[in-house]
Structures are given as C-alpha cells and as structure tokens.
C-alpha positions as CSV (number, residue, x, y, z in Angstrom):
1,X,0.0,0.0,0.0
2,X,1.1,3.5,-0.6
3,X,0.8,4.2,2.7
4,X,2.8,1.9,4.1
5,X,5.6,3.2,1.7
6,X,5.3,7.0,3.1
7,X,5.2,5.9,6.3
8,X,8.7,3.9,5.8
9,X,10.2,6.8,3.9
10,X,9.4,8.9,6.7
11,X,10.3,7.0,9.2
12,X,7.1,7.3,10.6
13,X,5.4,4.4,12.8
14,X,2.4,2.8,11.9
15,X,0.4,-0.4,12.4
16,X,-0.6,-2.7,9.5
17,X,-4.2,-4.1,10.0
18,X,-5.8,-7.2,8.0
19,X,-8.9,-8.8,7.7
20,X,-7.7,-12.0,8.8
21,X,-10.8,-14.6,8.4
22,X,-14.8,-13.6,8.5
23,X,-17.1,-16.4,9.2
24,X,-21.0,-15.0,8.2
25,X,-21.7,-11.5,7.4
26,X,-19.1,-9.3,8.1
27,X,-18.7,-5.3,6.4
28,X,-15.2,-6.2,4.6
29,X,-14.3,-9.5,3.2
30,X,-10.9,-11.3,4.0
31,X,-7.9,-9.4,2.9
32,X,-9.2,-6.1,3.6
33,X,-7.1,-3.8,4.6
34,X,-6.6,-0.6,6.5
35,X,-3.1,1.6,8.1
36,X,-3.1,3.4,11.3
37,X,-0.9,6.0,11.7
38,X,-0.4,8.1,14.9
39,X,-2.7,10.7,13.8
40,X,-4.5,9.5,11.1
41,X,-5.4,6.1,9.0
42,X,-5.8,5.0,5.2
43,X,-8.4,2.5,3.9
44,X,-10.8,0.8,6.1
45,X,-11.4,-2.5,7.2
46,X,-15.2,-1.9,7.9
47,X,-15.8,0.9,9.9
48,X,-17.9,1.3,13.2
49,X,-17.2,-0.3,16.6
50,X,-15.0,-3.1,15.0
51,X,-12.2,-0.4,13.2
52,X,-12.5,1.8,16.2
53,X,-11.3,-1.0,18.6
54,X,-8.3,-1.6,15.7
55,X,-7.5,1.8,16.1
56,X,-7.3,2.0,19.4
57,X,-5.3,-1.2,19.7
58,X,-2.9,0.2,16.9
59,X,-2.5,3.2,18.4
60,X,-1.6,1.7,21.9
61,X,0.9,-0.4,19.8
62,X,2.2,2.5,18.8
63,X,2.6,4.4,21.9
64,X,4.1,1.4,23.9
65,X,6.3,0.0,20.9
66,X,5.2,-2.8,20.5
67,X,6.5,-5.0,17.5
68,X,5.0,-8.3,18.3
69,X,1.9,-8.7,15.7
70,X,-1.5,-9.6,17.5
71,X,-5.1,-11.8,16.5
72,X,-8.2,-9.9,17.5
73,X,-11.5,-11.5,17.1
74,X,-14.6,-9.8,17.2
75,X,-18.4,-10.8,17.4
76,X,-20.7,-8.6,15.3
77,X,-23.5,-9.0,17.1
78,X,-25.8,-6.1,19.4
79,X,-25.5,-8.0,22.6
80,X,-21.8,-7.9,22.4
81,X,-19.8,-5.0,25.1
82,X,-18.2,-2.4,23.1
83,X,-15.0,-3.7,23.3
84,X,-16.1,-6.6,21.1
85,X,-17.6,-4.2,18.3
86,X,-21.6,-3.7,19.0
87,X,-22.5,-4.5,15.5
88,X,-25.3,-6.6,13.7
89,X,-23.8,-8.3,11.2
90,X,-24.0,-11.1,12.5
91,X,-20.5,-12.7,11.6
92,X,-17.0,-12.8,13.0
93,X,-14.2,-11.5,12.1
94,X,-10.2,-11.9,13.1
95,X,-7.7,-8.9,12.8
96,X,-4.1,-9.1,12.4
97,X,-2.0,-6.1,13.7
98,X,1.2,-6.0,12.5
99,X,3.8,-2.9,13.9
100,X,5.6,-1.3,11.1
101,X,9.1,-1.1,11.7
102,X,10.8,2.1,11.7
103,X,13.7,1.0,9.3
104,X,17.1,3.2,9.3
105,X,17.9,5.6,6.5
106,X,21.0,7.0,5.8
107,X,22.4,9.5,3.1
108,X,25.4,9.3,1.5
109,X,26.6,13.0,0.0
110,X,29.3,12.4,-2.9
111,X,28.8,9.2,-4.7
112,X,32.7,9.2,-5.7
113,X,34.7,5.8,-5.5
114,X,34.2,5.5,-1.8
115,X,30.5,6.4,-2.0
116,X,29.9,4.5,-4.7
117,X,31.2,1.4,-2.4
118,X,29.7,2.0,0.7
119,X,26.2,2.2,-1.3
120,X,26.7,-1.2,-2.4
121,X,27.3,-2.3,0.8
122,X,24.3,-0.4,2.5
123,X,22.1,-1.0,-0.2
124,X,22.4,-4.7,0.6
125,X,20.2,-4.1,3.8
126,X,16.5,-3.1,4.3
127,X,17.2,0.5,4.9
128,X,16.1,3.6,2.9
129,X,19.1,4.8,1.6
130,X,19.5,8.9,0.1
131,X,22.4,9.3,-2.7
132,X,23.5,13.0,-3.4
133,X,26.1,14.2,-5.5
134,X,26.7,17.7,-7.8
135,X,27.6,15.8,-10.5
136,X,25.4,14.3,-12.7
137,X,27.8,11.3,-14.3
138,X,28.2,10.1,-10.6
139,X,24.7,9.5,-10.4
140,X,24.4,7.7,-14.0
141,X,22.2,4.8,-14.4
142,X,24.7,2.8,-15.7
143,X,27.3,3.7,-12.9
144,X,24.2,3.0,-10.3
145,X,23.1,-0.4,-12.1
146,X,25.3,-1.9,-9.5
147,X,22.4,-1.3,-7.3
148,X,19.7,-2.8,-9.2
149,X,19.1,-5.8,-6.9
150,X,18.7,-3.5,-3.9
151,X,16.5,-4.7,-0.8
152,X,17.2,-0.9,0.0
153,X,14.7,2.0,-1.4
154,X,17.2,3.8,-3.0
155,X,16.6,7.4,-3.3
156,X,18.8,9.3,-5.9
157,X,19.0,13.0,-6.0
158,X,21.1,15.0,-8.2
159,X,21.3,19.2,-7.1
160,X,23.7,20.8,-9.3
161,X,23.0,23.6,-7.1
162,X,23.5,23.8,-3.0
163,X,23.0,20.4,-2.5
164,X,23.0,21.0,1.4
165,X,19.3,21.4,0.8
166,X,19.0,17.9,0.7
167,X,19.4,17.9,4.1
168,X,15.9,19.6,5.1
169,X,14.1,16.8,2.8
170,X,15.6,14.1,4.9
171,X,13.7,12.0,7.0
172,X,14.1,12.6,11.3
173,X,16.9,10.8,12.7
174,X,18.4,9.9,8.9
175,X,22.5,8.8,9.5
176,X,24.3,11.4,7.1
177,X,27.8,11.4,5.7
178,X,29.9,13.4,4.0
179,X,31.9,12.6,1.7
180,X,31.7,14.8,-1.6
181,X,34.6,15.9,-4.2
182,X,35.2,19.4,-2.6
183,X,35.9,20.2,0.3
184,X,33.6,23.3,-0.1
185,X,30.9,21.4,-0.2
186,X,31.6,19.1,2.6
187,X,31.8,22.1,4.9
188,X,28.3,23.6,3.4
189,X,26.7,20.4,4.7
190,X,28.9,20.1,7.7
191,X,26.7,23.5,8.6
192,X,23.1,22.6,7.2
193,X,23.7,19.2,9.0
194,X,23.9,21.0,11.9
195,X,21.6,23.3,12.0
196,X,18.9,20.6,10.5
197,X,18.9,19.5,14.4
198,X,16.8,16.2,12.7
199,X,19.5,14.0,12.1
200,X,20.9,10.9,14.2
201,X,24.2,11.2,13.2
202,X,26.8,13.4,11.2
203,X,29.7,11.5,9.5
204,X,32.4,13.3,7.8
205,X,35.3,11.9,5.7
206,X,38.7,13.4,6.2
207,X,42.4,14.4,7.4
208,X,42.3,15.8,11.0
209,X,43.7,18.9,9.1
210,X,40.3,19.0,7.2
211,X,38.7,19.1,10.7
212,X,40.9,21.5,12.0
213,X,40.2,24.0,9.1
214,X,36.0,22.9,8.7
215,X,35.7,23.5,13.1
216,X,37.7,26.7,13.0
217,X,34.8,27.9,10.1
218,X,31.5,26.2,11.4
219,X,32.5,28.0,14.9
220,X,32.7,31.3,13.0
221,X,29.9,30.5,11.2
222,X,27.8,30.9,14.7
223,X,28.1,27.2,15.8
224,X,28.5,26.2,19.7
225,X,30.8,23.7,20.5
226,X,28.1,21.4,21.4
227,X,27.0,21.3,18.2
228,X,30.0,21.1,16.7
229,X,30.9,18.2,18.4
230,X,28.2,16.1,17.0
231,X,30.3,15.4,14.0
232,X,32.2,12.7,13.8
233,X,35.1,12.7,12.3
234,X,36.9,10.3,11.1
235,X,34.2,7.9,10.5
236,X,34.2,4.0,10.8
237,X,35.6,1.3,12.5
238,X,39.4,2.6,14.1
239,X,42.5,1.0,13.9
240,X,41.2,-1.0,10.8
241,X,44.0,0.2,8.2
242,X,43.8,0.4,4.6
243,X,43.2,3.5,2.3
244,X,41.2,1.4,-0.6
245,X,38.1,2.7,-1.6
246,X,36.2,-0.5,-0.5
247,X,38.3,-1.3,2.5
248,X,37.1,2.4,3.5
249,X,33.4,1.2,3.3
250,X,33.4,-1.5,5.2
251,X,34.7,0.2,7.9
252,X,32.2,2.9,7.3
253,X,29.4,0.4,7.1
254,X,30.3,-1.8,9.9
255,X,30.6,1.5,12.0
256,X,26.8,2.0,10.9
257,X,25.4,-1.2,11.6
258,X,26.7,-0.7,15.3
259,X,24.6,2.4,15.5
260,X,21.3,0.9,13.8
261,X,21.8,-2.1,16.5
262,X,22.0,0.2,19.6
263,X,18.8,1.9,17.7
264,X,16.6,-0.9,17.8
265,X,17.7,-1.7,21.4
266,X,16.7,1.7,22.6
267,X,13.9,4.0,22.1
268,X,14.3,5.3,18.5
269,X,14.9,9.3,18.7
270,X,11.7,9.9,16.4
271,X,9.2,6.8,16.8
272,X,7.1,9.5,17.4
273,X,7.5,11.6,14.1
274,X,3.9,12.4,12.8
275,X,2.5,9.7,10.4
C-alpha cells in the first residue's frame, strides 16, 4: 500500500491491520485492509465499533512500541460490550495487527569511488538509503546499475546547485555522511547538518587537518561547540588500516550497523515523528 511506503520513507510508525478470516456476514471480506498511523489512518477494514477498537489497539501499539503482531477476534452482534464491536452483522471477524518497523535511513553526500562502495554495501540491507552528488555522471544509471538488486529503497537525488538542501528533505533521525569531491561542499553540509537538528548522526570523511580547518569555520559561522561536536570525524571502525576505496566502506558500514543495532535496542529518537 502507498501508505505503508510513506510511512517507511518517513520513518514514521504505523500499524498494518488485515482482515484475517470472516465467518457469516461481516462489512469487509478477508484481505481487507486498513493503516493506522499516529494521527491518522488510510483505507478501512469496515468501519464502526470493530475499526474503532483496531485503532485504538494500533494506536496503543504504537505508543508502547510494540513489535510483536496480535489476533483480535470480534463478534458482530448487538449483545456484544463495546470492546467486542456492537455491531449486527451477524458474523465474525479476526484482525491481524502487525507494527511497522521504523527502518534506518541514511544518506550518503558524494557518490565518488568511496560512496559509490559504501552504497553497495548499504544497499544490501532493508534501509532507505538517500544518494546526493553535484555531478550528474556520478549519479548515471549505468554507474548506479550496481544497485539494481537493492532490498534498499534507493533514493537518488542529483542538485547541481547547493546540495546542502537535501538535508531539510531528509527524514528525522536519517544517518548522514559526508563525503563529496570538494571540500567546499563538505563544509556547506557540515553547517546545514547541523543546523537541520533532525538528524541521528553526522559522518564526515577526512584528514584531522580537514577538521581542524572545517571547526575553526563552522564556529565562526555561529556554531557552539556542542553542536560542533556532533560530528564525527573520522568515520568508521578505528585501527582497521587500509586506504582502498572498498576497504574504507566496510569500515564505514560496519561502524553503521553498530549504531542501527543500539537503535533498535533503545527507544528510537523519532518513533514519534507524525505519520
């Protein structure tokens, strides 16, 4: 469902609800299906007492993170409580509820030979995944037909032009990294990234000397320290040597799967982002 696809790319929660089985008369036939969002819903799986009690579940889901999926059954008659849908059908119905998950997205700005890599790798993983470069032969179709069998949604977005303002379209709590051609550029994001104040993490490629120069500039720029130190710098697994442009991603990528792990063990920062 379409819905289900926004809520992923917005790393919005949401609760997936099915017609599981109907036995007599019933408003919506097995398969029927409805999403409930935080603050609002798509489709229907019948209406009245019987989707009000699957919204209320879903949204309880929702508010407790739940991920478990649950079986309600429901009588449609008028001398059921409420909490067992007062309806005359006549039937009865099972419900599946099945939690979305909130899966991790991450952009990658500069698709150069070390981009390029580390997409392959990422893309390899059910994540939604943001490419950004200046240049439009980095972002060819036949340079990014490596990525063809994705299990990622891959996102490509070519800006010619200030591509920092990627960085507002982003989803909450998207990973970013830096990594473009100039070092211009990298320190233009360095500063939208910051002020964004949306994003989980801020990755930047680079010499300490590149760090040195980009900290002395964001802090004239208007940047606190505190903010400043958000970015980190150098990025990946350390002590793992090796300057290769692959070698460089799976550091870089290992370094991310330790964050989405202490994620999904923890509260993520915007499970509630409106849906």
């Amino acid at each position: 469902m379409r819905a289900v696809q926004g809520l992923r790319e917005r790393r919005a929660p949401g609760v997936l609800v099915t017609v599981l089985s109907v036995r007599g008369h019933a408003p919506r036939e097995a398969g029927a299906k409805m999403v409930v969002g935080a603050e609002r819903t798509w489709a229907t799986v019948g209406g009245g007492n019987l989707e009000a009690v699957a919204i209320d579940r879903s949204r309880a889901l929702l508010a407790s993170g739940g991920t478990d999926p649950e079986v309600l059954e429901f009588a449609l008659s008028d001398k059921a409580p409420y909490q067992q849908a007062v309806q005359c059908c006549g039937g009865e119905v099972k419900l599946l509820l099945e939690p979305l998950p909130v899966v991790p997205s991450v952009a990658i700005f500069g698709i150069g030979h070390v981009g390029l890599e580390l997409s392959r790798i990422l893309a390899r993983h059910d994540l939604e995944l943001h490419l950004v470069d200046s240049r439009p032969d980095q972002l060819a179709p036949e340079r990014l037909s490596v990525l063809d069998d994705a299990i990622a949604n891959v996102h490509v977005h070519h800006v010619p032009v200030l591509p920092e303002l990627v960085v507002a379209e982003l989803p909450p709590g998207t990973h970013a990294l830096i990594m473009t051609h100039d070092h211009a550029e990298d320190a233009a994001l360095c500063d939208a990234a910051l002020r964004s104040g949306q994003l989980a993490t801020i990755g930047l490629i680079g010499s300490s000397a590149k760090w040195s120069r980009f900290r002395r500039k964001l802090a004239e720029d208007g940047n606190p320290p505190d903010a400043i130190a958000k970015i980190t710098t150098p990025i990946g697994l350390p002590g793992l040597p090796g300057k290769e442009p692959a070698t460089i991603a799976v550091s870089v990528a290992a370094w991310l799967l330790h964050l989405f792990v202490a994620e999904r063990n923890s509260a993520p920062a915007h499970r509630e982002a409106t849906a």
